[in-house]
C-alpha angles and dihedrals in degrees: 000000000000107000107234126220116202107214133175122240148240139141149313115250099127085053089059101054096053090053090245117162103203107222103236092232085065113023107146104016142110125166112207127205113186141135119293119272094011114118137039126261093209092047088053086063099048081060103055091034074057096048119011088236112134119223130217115184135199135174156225143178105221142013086257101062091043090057097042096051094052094039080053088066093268104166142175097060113127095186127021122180106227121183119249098269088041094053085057089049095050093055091051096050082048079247099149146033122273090236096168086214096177087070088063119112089246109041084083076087091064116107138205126312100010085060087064107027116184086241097046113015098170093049085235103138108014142045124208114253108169140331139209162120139294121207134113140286136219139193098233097187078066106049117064105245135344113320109236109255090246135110092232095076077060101048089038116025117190120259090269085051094053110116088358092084127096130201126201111256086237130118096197094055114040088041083056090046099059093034083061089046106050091041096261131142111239104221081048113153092198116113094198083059087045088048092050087049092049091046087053094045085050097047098055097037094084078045092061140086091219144306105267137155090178135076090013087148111043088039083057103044081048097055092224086138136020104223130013133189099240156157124263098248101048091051074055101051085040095058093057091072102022100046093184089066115134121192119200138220098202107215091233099072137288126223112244118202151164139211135220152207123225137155121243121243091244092038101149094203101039095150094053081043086071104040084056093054094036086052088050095067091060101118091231100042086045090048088052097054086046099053083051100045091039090226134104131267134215088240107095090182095073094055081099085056090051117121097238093231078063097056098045099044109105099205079068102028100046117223119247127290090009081115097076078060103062124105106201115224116260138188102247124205127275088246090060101042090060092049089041087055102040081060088052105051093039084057099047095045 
């Protein structure tokens, strides 16, 4: 069921500027499908006090569930937020709307590399949103000493970790961390590779509190764990109200991505679609979402709109020399992704 926002309205002006006749059928609408907890209600209404379009938002916890639920018939959405290698996924099952957002008014704030991005290097189908990293987090008022910056203190926590770890519900992820840790490339076809990652999974899952995208904030203020496999932005978020948090670039390797906006190819608002990314890069919109996701944007010019707390937190701002550490997201082969599954589902059975 599609998660409803009640907003208040205005005008279009924004509508106006960008030469966009509103189809009376759907005058005033937008329907947004993103990750969950990652995007700010009030910045919702400043959109639509902006705009007059009114937003309905609805939600998901991985790529994955995003693509199976539209390649099961799911209809009515206008935006979704893919991942990079998604994003590359989406164009090729004639998923999304060629939008040629380079050509938006806004998309002039856009910097290097997110204006020419690997998946999408015309910006024809896709706008940057936010990007980030994925590694793990630790309390460290709760673990003696420093943890070694390594993915092995995640795969195998030490006795006062055990069943105080938590692992993302994602298959994409965790499948890329241990590949990174054990040497392995992660769009690797070999099934011996694929046999060593599923060993390891296997190996640390009687050692975890749980598998869980959701709730990764609030599960780690409320101590209710001692280390989590998380985003960025939520270690950031985390830290604001557990101050002792410590993220970690494991030496092996993190995984660096970025999400997305696109509009869907039965997008029934499609002009309004591309008022809503073109106003987000705005630097002051896209600042906004930043202070509230706790991750970065593509937009330099709203590093003057940053919280500071923002700016000086290293699990954001990473500190120098990590990016020798990060392992860009690719699009895999077929071949992988179905290894990559079958260890997946064998592990989650």
């Amino acid at each position: 069921m599609i998660r409803k926002l009640t907003l208040s309205a205005a005008g279009l002006a924004l509508a106006a500027s960008l030469g966009a006749a509103q189809p009376a059928a759907a005058a005033g609408e937008l329907f947004l499908y993103n990750w969950s907890n990652y995007f700010p209600p009030e910045l919702l209404t400043k959109f639509q006090e902006d705009t007059g379009i009114r937003v309905t938002l609805d939600v998901y916890d991985s790529n994955e569930t995003m693509l199976a639920k539209l390649q099961a018939g799911a209809s009515g959405y206008d935006i979704a937020v893919p991942s990079d290698y998604m994003v590359e996924a989406m164009i090729k099952q004639d998923l999304i709307e060629r939008i040629d957002a380079a050509q938006l008014p806004n998309f002039k704030n856009v910097s290097a590399p997110h204006d020419k991005p690997w998946y999408d290097p015309e910006r024809a189908y896709s706008a940057p949103y936010m990007w980030g990293t994925t590694g793990f987090s630790y309390d460290g008022a709760r673990v003696p000493g420093k943890l070694e910056e390594s993915w092995a203190v995640f795969f195998d926590p030490p006795a006062e970790l055990e069943g105080q770890t938590v692992a993302l519900n994602d298959e994409v992820e965790l499948f890329k961390a241990a590949a990174m840790y054990l040497g392995i490339d992660p769009c690797t076809e070999d099934r011996e590779d694929a046999s060593r990652v599923y060993d390891l999974l296997a190996a640390q899952k009687p050692q975890l509190a749980m598998y869980q995208s959701d709730g990764t904030i609030e599960r780690m203020i409320a101590k209710e764990v001692i280390m989590h496999m998380q985003w960025n932005g939520a270690a950031h978020r985390t830290r604001k109200g557990l101050p002792s948090l410590v993220y970690v670039y494991p030496k092996e390797g993190i995984n660096l991505w970025s999400d997305n906006f696109v509009v869907l190819k039965d997008a029934p608002n499609k002009e309004n679609a591309k008022i809503f990314i073109d106003w987000m890069l705005d630097p002051r919109n896209a600042a906004a979402a930043s202070n509230f996701t706790g991750y970065m944007n593509a937009v330099p010019a709203s590093a003057e709109f940053l919280d500071e707390d923002l700016r000086s937190d290293p699990a954001v701002v990473p500190p120098p020399g990590a990016e020798a550490r990060f392992n860009e997201n690719k699009q895999c082969s077929q071949e992988n992704r179905d290894l990559r599954n079958r260890v997946w589902t064998r592990l989650r059975s």
